[in-house]
N, CA, C and O atoms as a printed pandas DataFrame, in Angstrom:
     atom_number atom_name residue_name chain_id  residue_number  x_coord  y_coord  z_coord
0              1         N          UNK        A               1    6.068   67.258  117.897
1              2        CA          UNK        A               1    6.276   66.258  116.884
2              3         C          UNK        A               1    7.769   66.051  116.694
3              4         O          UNK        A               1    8.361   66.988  116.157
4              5         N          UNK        A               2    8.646   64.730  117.126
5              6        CA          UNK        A               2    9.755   64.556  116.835
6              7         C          UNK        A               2   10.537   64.589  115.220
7              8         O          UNK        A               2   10.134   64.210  114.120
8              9         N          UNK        A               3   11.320   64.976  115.494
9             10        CA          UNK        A               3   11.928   65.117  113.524
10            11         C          UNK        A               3   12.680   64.179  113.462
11            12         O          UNK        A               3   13.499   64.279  114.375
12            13         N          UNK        A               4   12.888   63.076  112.708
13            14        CA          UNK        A               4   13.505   61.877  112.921
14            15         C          UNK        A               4   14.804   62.427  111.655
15            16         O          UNK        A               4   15.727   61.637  111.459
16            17         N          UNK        A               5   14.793   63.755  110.873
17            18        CA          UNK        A               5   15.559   63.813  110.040
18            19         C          UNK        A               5   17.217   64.147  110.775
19            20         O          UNK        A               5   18.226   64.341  110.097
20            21         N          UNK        A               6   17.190   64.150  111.621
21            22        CA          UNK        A               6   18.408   65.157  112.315
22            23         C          UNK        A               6   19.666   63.954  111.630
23            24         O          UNK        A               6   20.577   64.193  110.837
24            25         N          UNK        A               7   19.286   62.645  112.287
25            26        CA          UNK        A               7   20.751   61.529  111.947
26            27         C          UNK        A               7   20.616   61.135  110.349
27            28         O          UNK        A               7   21.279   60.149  110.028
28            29         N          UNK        A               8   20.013   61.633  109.528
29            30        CA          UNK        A               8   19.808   61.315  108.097
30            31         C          UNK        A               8   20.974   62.204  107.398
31            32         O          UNK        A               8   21.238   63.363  107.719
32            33         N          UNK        A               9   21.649   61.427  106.348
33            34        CA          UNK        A               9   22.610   62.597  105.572
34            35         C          UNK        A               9   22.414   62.536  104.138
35            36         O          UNK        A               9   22.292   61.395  103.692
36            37         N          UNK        A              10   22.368   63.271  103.502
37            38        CA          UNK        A              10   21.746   63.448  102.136
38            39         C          UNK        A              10   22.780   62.323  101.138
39            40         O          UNK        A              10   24.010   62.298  101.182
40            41         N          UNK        A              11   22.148   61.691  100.512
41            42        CA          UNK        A              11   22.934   60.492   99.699
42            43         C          UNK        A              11   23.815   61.552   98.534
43            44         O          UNK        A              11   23.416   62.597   98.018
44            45         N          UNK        A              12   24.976   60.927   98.383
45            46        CA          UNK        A              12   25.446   61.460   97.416
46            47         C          UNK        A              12   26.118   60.201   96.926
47            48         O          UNK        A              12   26.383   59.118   97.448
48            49         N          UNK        A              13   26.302   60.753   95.694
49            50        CA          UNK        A              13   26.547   59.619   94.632
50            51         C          UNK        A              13   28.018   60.034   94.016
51            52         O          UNK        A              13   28.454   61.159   93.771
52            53         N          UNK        A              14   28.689   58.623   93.834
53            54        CA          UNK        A              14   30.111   58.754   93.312
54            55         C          UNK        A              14   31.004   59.342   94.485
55            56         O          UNK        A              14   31.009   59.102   95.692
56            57         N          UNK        A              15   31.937   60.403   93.508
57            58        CA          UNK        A              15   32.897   60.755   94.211
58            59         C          UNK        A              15   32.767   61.952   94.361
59            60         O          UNK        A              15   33.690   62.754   94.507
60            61         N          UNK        A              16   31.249   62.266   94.331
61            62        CA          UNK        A              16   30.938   64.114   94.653
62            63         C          UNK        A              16   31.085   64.399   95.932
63            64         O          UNK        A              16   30.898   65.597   96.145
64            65         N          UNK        A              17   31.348   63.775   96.876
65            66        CA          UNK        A              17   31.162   63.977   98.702
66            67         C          UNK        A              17   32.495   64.667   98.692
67            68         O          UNK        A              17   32.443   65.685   99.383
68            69         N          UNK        A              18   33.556   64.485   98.199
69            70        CA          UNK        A              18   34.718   65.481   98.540
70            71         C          UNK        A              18   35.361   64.185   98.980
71            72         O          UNK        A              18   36.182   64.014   98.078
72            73         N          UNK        A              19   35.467   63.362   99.654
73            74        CA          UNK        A              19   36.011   62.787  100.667
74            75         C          UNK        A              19   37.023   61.334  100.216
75            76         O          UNK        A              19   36.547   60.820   99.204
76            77         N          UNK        A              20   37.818   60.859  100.541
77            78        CA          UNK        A              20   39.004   60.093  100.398
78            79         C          UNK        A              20   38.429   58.745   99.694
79            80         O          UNK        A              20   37.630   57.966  100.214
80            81         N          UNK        A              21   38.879   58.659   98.681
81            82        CA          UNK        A              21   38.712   57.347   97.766
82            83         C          UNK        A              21   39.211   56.165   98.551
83            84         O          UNK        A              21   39.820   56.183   99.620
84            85         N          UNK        A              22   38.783   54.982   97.715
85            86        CA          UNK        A              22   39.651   53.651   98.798
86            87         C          UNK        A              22   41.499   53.612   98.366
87            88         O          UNK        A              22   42.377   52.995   98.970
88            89         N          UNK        A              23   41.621   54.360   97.322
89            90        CA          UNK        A              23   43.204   54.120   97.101
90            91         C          UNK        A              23   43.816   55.763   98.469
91            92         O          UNK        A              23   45.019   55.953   98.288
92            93         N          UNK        A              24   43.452   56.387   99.167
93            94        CA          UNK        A              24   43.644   57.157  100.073
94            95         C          UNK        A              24   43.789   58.274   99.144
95            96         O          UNK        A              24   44.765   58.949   99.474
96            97         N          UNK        A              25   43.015   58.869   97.795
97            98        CA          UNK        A              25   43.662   59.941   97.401
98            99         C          UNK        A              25   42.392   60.861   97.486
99           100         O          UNK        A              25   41.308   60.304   97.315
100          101         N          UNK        A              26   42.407   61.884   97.673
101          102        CA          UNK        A              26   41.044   62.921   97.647
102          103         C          UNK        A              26   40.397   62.694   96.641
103          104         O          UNK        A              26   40.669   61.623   96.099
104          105         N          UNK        A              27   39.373   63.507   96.019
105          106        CA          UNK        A              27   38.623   63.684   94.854
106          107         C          UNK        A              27   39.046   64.807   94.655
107          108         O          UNK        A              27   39.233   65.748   95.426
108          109         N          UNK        A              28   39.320   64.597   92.733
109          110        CA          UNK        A              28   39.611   66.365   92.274
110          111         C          UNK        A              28   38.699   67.576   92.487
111          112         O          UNK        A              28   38.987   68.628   91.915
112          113         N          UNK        A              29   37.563   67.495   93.312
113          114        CA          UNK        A              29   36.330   68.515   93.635
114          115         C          UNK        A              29   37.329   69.181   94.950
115          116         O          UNK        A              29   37.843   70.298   95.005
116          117         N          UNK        A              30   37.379   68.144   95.877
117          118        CA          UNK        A              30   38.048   68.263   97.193
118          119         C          UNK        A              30   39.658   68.902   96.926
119          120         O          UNK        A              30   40.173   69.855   97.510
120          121         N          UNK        A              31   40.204   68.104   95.929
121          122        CA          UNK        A              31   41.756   69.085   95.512
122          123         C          UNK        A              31   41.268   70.248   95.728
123          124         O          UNK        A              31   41.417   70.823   96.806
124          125         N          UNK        A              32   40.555   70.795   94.623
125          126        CA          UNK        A              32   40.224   72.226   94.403
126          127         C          UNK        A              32   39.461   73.037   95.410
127          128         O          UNK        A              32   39.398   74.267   95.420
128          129         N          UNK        A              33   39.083   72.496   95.968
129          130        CA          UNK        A              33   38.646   73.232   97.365
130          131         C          UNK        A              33   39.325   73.494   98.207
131          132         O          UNK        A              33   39.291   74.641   98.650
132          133         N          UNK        A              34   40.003   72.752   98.627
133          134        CA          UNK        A              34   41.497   72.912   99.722
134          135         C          UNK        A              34   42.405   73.542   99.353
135          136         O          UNK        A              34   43.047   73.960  100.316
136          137         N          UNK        A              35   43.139   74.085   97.631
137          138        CA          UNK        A              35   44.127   74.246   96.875
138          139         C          UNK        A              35   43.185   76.108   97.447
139          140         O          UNK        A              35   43.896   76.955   97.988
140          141         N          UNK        A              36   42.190   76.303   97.285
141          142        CA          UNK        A              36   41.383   77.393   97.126
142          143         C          UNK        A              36   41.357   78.066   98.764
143          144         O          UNK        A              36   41.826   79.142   99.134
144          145         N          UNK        A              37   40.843   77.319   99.338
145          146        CA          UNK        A              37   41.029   77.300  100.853
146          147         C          UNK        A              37   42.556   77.621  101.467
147          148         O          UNK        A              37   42.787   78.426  102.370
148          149         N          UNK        A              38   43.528   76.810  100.773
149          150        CA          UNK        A              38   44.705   77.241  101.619
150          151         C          UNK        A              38   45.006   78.445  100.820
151          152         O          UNK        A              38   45.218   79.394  101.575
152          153         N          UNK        A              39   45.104   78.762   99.555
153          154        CA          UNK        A              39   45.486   79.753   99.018
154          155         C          UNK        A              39   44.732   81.478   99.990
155          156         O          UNK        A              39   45.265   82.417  100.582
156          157         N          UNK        A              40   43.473   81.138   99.703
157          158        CA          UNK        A              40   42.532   82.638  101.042
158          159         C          UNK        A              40   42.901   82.353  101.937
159          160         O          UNK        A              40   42.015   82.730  102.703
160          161         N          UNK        A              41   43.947   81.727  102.755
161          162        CA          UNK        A              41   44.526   81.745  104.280
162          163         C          UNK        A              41   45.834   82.450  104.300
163          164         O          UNK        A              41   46.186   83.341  105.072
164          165         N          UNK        A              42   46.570   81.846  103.216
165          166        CA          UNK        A              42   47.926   82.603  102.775
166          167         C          UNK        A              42   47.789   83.956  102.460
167          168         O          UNK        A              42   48.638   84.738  102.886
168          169         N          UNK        A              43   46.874   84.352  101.794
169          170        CA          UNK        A              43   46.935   85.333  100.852
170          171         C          UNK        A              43   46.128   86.681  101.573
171          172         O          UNK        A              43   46.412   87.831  101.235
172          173         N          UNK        A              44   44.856   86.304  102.840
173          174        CA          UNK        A              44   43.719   87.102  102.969
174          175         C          UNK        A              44   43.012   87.471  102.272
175          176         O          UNK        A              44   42.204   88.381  102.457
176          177         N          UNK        A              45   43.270   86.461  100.769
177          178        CA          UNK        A              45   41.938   87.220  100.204
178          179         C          UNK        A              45   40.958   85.844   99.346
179          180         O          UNK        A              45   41.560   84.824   99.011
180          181         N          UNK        A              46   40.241   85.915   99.216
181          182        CA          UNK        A              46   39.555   85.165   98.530
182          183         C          UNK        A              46   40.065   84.803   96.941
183          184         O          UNK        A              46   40.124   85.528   95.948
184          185         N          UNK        A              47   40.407   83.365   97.134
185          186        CA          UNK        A              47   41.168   83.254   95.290
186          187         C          UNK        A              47   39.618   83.135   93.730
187          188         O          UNK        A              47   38.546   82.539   93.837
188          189         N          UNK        A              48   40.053   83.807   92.691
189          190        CA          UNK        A              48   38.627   83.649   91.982
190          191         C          UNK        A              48   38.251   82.988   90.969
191          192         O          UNK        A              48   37.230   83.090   90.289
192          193         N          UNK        A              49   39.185   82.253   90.893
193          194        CA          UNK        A              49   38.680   80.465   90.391
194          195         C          UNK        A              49   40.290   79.494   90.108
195          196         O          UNK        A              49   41.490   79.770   90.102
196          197         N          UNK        A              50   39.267   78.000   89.858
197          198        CA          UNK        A              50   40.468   77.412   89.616
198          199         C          UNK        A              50   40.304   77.248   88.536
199          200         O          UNK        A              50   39.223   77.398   87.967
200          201         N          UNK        A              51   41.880   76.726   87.755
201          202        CA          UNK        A              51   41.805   76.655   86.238
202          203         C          UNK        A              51   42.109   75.489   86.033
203          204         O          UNK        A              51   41.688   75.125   84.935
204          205         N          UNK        A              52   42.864   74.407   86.790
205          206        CA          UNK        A              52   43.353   73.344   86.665
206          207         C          UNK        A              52   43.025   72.517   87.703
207          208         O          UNK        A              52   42.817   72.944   88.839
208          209         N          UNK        A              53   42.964   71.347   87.391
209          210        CA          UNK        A              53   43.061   70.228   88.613
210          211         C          UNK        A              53   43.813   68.953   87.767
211          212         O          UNK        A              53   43.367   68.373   86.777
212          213         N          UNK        A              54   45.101   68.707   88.480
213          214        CA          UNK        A              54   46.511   67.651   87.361
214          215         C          UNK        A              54   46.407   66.370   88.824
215          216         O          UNK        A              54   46.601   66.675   90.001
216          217         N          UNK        A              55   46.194   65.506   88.513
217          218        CA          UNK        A              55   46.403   64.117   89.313
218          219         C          UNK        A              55   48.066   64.314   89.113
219          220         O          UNK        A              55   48.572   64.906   88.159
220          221         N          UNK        A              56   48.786   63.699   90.200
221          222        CA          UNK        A              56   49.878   63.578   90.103
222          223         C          UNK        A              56   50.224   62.192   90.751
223          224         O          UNK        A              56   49.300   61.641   91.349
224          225         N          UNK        A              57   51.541   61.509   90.704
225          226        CA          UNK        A              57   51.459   59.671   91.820
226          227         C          UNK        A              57   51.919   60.409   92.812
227          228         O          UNK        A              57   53.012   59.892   93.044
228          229         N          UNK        A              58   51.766   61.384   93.626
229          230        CA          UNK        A              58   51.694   61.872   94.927
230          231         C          UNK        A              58   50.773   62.817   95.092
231          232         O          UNK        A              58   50.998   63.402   96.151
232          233         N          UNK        A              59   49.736   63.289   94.480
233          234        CA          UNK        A              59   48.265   63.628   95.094
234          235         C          UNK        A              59   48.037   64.529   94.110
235          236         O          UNK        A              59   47.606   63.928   93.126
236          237         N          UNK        A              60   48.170   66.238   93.834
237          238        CA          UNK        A              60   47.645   66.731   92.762
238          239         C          UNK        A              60   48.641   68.171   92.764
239          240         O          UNK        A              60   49.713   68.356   93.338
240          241         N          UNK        A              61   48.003   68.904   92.069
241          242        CA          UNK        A              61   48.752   70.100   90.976
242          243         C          UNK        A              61   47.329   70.803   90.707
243          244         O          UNK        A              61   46.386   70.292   90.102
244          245         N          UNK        A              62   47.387   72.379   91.419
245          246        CA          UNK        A              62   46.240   72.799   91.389
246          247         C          UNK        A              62   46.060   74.159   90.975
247          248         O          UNK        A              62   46.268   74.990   91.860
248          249         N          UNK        A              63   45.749   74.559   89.935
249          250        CA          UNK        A              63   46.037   75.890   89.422
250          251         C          UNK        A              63   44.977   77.121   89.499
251          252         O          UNK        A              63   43.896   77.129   88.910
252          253         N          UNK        A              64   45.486   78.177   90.343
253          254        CA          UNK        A              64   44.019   78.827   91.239
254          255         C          UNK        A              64   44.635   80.257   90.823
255          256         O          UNK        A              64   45.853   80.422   90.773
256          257         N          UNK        A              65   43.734   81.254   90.536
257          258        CA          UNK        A              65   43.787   82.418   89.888
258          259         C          UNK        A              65   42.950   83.241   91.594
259          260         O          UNK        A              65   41.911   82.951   92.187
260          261         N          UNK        A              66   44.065   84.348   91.882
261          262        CA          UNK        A              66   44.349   85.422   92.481
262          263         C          UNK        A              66   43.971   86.585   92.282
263          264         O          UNK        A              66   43.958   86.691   91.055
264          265         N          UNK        A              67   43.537   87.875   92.883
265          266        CA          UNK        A              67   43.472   89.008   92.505
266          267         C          UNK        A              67   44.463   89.647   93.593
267          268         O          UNK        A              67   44.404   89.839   94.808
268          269         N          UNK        A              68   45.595   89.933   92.369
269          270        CA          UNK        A              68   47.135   90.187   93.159
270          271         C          UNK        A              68   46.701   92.051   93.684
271          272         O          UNK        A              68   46.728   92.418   94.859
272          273         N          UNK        A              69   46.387   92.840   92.667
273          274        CA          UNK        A              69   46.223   94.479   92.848
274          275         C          UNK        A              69   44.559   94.899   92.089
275          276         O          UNK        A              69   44.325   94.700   90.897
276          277         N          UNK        A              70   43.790   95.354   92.833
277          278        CA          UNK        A              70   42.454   95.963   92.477
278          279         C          UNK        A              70   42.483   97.123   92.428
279          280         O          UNK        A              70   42.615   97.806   93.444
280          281         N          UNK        A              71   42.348   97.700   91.051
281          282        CA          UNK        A              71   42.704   98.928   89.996
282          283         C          UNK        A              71   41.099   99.326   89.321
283          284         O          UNK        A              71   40.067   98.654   89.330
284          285         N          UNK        A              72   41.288  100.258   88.933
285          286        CA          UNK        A              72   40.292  101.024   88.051
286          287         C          UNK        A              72   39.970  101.390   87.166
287          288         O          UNK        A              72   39.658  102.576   87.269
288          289         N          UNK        A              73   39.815  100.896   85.970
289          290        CA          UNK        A              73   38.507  100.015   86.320
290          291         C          UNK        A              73   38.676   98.634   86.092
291          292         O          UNK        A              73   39.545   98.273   85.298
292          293         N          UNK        A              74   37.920   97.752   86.716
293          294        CA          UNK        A              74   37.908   96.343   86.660
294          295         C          UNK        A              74   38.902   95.881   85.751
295          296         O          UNK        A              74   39.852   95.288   86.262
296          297         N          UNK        A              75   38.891   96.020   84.543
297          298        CA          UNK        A              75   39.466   95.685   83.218
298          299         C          UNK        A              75   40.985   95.477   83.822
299          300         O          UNK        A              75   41.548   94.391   83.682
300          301         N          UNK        A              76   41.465   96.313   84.340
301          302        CA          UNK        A              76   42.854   96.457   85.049
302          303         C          UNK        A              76   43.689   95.757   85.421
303          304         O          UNK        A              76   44.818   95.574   84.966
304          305         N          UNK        A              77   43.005   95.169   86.575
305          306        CA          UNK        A              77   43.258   94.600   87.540
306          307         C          UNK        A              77   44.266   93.381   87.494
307          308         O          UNK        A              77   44.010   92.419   86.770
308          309         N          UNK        A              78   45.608   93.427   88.396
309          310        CA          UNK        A              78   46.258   92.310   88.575
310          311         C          UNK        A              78   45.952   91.003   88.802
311          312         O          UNK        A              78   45.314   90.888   89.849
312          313         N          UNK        A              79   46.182   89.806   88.152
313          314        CA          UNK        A              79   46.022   88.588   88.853
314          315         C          UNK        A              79   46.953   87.842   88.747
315          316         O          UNK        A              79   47.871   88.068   87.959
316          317         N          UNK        A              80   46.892   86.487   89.751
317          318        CA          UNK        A              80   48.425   85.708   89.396
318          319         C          UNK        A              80   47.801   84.372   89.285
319          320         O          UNK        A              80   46.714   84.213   89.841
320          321         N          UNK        A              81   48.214   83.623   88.794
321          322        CA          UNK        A              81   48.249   82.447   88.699
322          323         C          UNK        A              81   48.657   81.313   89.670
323          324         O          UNK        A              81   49.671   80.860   89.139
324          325         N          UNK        A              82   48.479   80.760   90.549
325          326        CA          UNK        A              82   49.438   80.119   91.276
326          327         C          UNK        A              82   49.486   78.403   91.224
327          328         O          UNK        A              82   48.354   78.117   90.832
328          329         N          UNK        A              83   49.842   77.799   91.319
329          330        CA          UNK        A              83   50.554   76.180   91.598
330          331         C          UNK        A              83   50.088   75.517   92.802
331          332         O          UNK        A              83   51.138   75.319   93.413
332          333         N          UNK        A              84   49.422   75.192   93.298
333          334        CA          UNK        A              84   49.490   74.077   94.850
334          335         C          UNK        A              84   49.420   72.761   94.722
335          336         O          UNK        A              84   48.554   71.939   94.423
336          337         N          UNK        A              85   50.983   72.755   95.139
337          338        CA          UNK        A              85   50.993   70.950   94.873
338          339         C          UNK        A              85   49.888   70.417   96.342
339          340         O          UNK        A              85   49.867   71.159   97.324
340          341         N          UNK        A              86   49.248   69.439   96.343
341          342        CA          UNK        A              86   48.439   69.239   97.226
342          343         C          UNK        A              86   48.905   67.612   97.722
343          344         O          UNK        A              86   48.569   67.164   96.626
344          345         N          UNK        A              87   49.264   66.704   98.262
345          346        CA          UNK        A              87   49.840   65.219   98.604
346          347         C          UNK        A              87   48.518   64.776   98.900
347          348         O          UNK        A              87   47.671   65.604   99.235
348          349         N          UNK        A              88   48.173   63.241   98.793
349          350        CA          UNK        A              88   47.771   62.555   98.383
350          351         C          UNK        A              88   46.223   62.439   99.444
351          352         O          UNK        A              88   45.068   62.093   99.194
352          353         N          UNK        A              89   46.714   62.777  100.316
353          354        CA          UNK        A              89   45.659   63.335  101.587
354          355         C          UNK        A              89   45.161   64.638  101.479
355          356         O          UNK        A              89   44.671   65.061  102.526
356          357         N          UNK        A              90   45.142   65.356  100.574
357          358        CA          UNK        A              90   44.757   66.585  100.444
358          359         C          UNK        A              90   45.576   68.114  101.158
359          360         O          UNK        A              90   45.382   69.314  100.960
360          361         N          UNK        A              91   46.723   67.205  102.214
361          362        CA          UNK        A              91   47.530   68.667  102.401
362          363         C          UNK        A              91   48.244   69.264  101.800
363          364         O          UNK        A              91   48.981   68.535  101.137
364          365         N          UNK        A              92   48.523   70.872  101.606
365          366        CA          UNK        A              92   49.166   71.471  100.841
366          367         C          UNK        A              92   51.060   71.233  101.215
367          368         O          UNK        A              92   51.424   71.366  102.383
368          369         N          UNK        A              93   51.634   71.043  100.607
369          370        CA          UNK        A              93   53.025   70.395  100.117
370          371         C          UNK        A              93   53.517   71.826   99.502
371          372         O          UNK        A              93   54.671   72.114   99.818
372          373         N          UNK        A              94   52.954   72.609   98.818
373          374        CA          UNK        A              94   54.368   74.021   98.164
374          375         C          UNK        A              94   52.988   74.532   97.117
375          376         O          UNK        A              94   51.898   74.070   96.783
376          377         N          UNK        A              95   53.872   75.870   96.841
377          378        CA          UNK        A              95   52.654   76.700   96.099
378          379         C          UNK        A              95   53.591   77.772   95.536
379          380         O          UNK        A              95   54.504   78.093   96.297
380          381         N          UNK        A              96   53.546   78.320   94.479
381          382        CA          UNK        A              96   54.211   79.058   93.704
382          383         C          UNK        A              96   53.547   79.839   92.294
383          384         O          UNK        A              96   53.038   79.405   91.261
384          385         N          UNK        A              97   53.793   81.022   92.748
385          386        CA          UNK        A              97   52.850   82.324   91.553
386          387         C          UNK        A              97   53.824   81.839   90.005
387          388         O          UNK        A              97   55.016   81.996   89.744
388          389         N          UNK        A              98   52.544   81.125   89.101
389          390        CA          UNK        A              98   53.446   81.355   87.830
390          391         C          UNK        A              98   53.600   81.648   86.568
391          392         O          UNK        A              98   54.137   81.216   85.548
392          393         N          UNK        A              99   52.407   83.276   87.287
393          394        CA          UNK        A              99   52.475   83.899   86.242
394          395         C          UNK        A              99   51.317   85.005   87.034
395          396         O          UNK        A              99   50.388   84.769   87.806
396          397         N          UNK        A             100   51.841   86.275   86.460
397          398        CA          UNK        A             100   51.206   87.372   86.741
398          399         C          UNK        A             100   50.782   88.405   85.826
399          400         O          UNK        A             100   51.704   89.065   85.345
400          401         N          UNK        A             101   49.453   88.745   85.420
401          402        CA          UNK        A             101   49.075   89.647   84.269
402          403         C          UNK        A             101   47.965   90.201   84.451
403          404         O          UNK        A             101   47.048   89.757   85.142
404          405         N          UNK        A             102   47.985   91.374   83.740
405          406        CA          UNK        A             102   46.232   92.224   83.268
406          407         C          UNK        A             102   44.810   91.646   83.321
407          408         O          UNK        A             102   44.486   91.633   82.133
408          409         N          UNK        A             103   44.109   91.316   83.803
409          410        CA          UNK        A             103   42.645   91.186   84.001
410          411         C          UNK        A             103   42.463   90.707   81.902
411          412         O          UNK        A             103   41.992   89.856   81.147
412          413         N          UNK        A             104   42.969   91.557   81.907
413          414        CA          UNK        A             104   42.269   91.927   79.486
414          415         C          UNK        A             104   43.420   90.753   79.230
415          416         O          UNK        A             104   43.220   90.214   78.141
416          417         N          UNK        A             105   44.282   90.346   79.757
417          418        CA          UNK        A             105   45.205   89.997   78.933
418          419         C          UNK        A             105   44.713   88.424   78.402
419          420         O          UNK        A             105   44.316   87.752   79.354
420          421         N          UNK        A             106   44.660   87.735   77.131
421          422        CA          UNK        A             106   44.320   86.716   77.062
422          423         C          UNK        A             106   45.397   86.119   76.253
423          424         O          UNK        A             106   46.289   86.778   75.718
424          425         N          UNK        A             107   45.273   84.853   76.190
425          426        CA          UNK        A             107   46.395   84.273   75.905
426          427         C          UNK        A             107   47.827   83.775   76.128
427          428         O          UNK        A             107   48.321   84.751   75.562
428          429         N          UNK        A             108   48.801   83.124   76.455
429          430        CA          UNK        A             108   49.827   83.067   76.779
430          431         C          UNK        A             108   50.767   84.202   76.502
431          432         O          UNK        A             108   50.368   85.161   75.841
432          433         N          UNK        A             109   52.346   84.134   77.101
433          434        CA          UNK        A             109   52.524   84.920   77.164
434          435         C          UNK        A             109   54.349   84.460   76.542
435          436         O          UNK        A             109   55.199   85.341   76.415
């Protein structure tokens, strides 16, 4: 029995596909995926969330939380904050830690 589903692609709606708007700029889903993606290439490690996604008139500003040192117990643990400016096509442009603290620590600093 042939499966006629193989050339079918699941409809998605809006700007959830990730993929390049008609003005050429990504979607902020897609920022944050790539900002996340290049960061676990740089880093070797898996980043563990984002906190920000900033439109900028040259593509975006992407703020992705790190686990800089894994300590004992959990509570501990280093993380950093980091920056990825991302250009308008979704490549990463510069990235910078800006700010580093305690797992417990809440609040600014």
């Amino acid at each position: 029995m042939a499966d006629n589903r193989s050339d079918q692609r699941p409809e998605q709606g809006g700007d959830q596909g990730g993929g390049e708007r008609p003005d050429g700029r990504i979607s902020s889903q897609e920022a944050a995926r790539r900002a996340m993606d290049f960061l676990g290439e740089i880093a070797g490690a898996p980043p563990e969330m984002v906190t920000a996604v900033v439109p900028a008139d040259d593509g975006w500003h992407v703020d992705v939380e790190m686990l800089e040192l894994a300590r004992i117990p959990d509570s501990s643990d280093i993380l950093g904050c980091y920056e990825v400016t991302l250009d308008r096509a979704g490549e990463p442009v510069s990235y910078r830690r800006t700010r580093r603290y305690v797992r417990t620590q809440t609040g600014e600093e």
